[in-house]
N, C-alpha and C positions, 0 to 999 in steps of 0.2 A: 244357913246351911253351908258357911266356908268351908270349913272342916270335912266335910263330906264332898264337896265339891272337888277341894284341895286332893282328896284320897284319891277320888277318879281321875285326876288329871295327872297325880304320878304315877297310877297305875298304866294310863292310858300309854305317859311318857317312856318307862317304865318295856312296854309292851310293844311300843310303835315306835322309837327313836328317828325314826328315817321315813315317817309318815309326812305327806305335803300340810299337815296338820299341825307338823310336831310345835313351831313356831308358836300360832297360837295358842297353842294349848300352854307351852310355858309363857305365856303372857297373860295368860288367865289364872293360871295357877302363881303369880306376881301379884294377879289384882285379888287374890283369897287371900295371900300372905299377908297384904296391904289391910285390909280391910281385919284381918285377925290382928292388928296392932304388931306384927312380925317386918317392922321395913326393913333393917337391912336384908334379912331374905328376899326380898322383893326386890329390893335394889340389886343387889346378885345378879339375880337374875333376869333383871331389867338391862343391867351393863351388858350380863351377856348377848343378851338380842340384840342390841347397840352397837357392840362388836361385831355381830353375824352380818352378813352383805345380804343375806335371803329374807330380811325382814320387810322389804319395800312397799309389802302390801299394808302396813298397820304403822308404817312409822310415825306418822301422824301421833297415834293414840301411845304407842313408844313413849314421845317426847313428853306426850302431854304426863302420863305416869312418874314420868323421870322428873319433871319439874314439881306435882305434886309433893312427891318423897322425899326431895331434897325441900321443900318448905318446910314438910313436916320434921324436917333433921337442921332448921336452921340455919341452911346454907344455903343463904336467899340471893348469891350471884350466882349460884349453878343453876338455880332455881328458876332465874330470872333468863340464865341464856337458854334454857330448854323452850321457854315460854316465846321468847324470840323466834325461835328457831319455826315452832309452827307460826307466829303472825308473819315472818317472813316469806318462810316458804309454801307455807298453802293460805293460801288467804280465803279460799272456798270451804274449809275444814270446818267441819262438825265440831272441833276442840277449838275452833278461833274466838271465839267468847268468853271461853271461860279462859282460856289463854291470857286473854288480854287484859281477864280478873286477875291471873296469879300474879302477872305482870304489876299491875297493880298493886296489890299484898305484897309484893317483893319493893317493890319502890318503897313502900311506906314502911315498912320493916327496917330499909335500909337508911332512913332519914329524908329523902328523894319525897319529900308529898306532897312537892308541887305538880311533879308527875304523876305520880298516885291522882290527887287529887282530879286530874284533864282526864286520867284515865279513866275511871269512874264516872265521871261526866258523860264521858262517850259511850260509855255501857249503858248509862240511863238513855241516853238518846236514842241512839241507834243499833241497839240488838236485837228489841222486841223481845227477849227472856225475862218474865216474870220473876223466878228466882233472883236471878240475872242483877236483874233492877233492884230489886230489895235489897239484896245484899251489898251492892253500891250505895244504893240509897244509906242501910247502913253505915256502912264505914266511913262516909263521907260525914254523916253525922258527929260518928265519935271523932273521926280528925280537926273538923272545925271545932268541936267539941274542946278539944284538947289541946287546939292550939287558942282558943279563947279568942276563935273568931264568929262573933254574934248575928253581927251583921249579915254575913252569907248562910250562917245556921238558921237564922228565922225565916232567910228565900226559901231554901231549898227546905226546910219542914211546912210551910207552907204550900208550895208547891206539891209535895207530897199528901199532902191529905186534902187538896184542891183536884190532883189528878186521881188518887185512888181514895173514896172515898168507904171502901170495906177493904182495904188492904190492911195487910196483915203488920206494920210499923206504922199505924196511925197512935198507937198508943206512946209508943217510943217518938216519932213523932211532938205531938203535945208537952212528953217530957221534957225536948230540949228547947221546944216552944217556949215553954215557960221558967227554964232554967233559965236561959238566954233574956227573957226579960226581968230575971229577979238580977242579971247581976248588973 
C-alpha cells in the first residue's frame, strides 16, 4: 500500500506544510518512494531533510535511508560515510546494526574484504539479530567463497549449522560445505 500511503502523505504535506509533523511525514513519503523502486525521489527528498536544521529528532533513521539509497545507486563511499556517521555518532541507535551491515556491503563492494569480512564477524557475534546474523553468515560465505578460501569457509559453515541447527542457511551452508571439500 505505498501508493496509497504516498498519496496521504502528499496530501497531508500538501495541506499542513508548517505542521510539527511536516518533517516526518516527508520522510515517510521518502521511504514509499524508496520502496516503490523511485530513489532518486527519495533521495530528493532525503537531501532535503539533510539540509533542514529541524530534523534532529529522526537523523539517525535520515542517515541510515541515505546510506541505504546511495548502495542502491552504487555509490558505496557515500554509502559508506552515511553508515559511519550513525556508528559514530549514536552508538545506542536502533540503525547501529544494520549500519554496521551497510558498512560492511560497502567495504566489500568496494574491494575492502578484509574489513567487510571483521565486520561481519562482529555482527555474528555480537548483535543478537537473527536476520542480522544470517545475512552475515551469508555473505561471509560467498566472500571466502570467492576468494577461494576453504579453509575458514568449512569453520565458519560448520559452525553455522553446529549453532543453528533449523536455520534458515543450513542448506547453503552444506553447499559450500561440500564445494570447499570437492576442490
Amino acid at each position: 500500500f505505498y501508493e496509497a500511503s504516498l498519496s496521504l502523505f502528499e496530501r497531508f504535506l500538501a495541506e499542513n506544510p508548517q505542521s510539527a509533523l511536516a518533517d516526518e511525514a516527508k520522510l515517510y513519503t521518502a521511504k514509499c518512494y524508496y520502496y516503490l523502486e523511485q530513489y532518486p525521489k527519495s533521495l530528493s527528498i532525503l537531501g532535503g531533510l539533510e539540509a533542514s536544521v529541524d530534523f534532529i529528532d529522526f537523523d539517525e533513521e535520515l542517515y541510515y535511508w541515505l546510506s541505504t539509497i546511495h548502495f542502491k545507486g552504487r555509490d558505496y563511499k557515500k554509502s559508506l560515510y552515511y553508515s559511519k556517521k550513525i556508528i559514530d555518532q549514536y552508538p545506542k541507535s536502533r540503525f547501529l546494526w544494520w549500519a554496521r551491515f551497510m558498512a560492511a556491503d560497502n567495504n566489500a563492494a568496494m574491494g575492502k574484504e578484509e574489513e567487510a569480512i571483521l565486520e561481519y564477524s562482529n555482527i555474528i557475534k555480537d548483535s543478537g539479530d537473527k536476520q542480522l546474523t544470517d545475512e552475515s553468515y551469508s555473505q561471509l560465505f560467498s566472500l571466502y567463497f570467492t576468494r577461494k578460501q576453504h579453509s575458514p569457509l568449512i569453520d565458519l559453515a560448520k559452525e553455522y549449522i553446529k549453532k543453528y541447527q533449523k536455520g534458515d542457511l543450513r542448506g547453503k551452508a552444506y553447499f559450500y560445505l561440500a564445494e570447499s571439500y570437492a576442490i
